[in-house]
N, C-alpha and C positions, 0 to 999 in steps of 0.2 A: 889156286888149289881147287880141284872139282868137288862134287860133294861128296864121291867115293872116298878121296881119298883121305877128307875132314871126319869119314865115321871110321876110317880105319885109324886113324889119329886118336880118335877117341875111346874107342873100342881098348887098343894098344895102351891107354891112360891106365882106363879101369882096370884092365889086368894089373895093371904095375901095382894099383894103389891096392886090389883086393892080394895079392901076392905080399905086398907089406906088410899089409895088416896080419892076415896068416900066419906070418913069422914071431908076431905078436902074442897069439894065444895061445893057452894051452894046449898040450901035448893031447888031449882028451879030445879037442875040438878042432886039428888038423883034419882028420878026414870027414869031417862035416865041408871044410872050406875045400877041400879038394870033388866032391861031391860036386859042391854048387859051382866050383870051376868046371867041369866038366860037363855037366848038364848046362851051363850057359855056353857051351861052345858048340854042344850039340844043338843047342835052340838053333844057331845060325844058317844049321844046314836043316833044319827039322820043325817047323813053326809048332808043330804039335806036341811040342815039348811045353809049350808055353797055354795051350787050350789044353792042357790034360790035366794042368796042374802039377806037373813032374818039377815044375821050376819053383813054383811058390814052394811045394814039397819039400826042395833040395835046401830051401833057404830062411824055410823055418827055423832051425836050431842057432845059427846066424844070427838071425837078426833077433832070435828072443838072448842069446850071450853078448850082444850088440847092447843092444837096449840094458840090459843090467850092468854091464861094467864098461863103458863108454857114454857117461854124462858131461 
């Protein structure tokens, strides 16, 4: 397997697992997860997504709903 195609393997993970989870929470905090879905797919074409801060951005409400009801 090259290395291309181990991060496309992986890449392909993490969608599954953050699309899982999504299904998981609240109706109030789906389009937060659709958000930081979308904004992580643009980072790949877009590195500036990730120096601007658009991504920690996206994925603040995330991980502060993360952190409170996932212990």
């Amino acid at each position: 397997m090259s290395a291309a195609q181990g991060k496309t393997a992986e890449l392909e993970q993490y969608k599954a697992e953050l699309a899982a989870t999504a299904d998981r929470v609240p109706d109030a905090l789906k389009a937060d997860f659709t958000n930081l879905k979308d904004t992580a797919i643009a980072g790949l074409k877009d590195q500036t997504v990730y120096s601007s801060g658009k991504f920690e951005k996206a994925m603040a409400p995330v991980t502060t709903w993360l952190s409170a009801n996932c212990k």
